[in-house]
C-alpha angles and dihedrals in degrees: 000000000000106000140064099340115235133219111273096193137329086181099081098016111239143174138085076268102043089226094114092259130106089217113135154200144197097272083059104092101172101050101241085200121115111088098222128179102222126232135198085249096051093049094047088048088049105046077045093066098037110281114104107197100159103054111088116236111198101184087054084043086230106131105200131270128258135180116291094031120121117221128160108256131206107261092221090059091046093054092047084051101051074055091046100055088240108083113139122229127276149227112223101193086049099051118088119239082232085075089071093068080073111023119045105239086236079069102041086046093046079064094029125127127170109222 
C-alpha cells in the first residue's frame, strides 16, 4: 500500500478496470481497491447483504467467485465486513492507498499479507 501498486488477479480477471489491478478513479464510486483473498464466509456475507459474488452470470461473462480467489473489493464492504467478524485477508502491495480514505490502514494491516 503506497508504492508501486501490484496485480491483484488476472484469473479471474478483476478490477473497476478489468485490468487485474485495484487502482481507481473518480467514476469508481465504490472504491474497487482493496486486493482480498476471498473465503466461503465472506461470500456468503456478501450474497447475504445483496452482493452475489459466487453465482456465475454468463451473460455478464463473470463466472462466479470461490474461496481462494483474489478479487478487488469495495472498500466500503470490506469495511462492513472487518464489523461484521467476517472480513477476508488481504494483499497489501495490491491494494490501492485510496482504500485508506474508508478503511483506517490499522484495519486494512490486522488482514494484511504481503505477497
Amino acid at each position: 500500500m503506497g508504492g508501486p501498486l501490484k496485480p491483484c488477479s488476472t484469473a479471474p480477471l478483476t478490477g473497476f478496470f478489468r485490468n487485474g489491478a485495484c487502482d481507481t478513479c473518480a467514476e469508481d464510486s465504490g472504491s474497487h481497491t482493496v486486493c482480498a483473498v476471498l473465503t466461503a464466509e465472506f461470500l456468503a456475507f456478501s450474497k447475504y447483504v445483496g452482493n452475489d459474488l459466487s453465482t456465475p452470470r454468463p451473460e455478464y461473462g463473470f463466472d462466479g467467485l470461490k474461496p481462494g480467489d483474489r478479487w478487488c473489493l469495495c472498500a466500503s464492504r470490506f469495511l462492513q465486513a472487518h464489523d461484521e467478524g467476517c472480513a477476508p485477508q488481504v494483499d497489501l502491495e495490491a491494494t490501492h492507498v485510496r482504500a485508506t480514505d474508508i478503511v483506517p490502514v490499522e484495519v486494512l494491516r490486522q488482514y494484511g499479507t504481503l505477497e
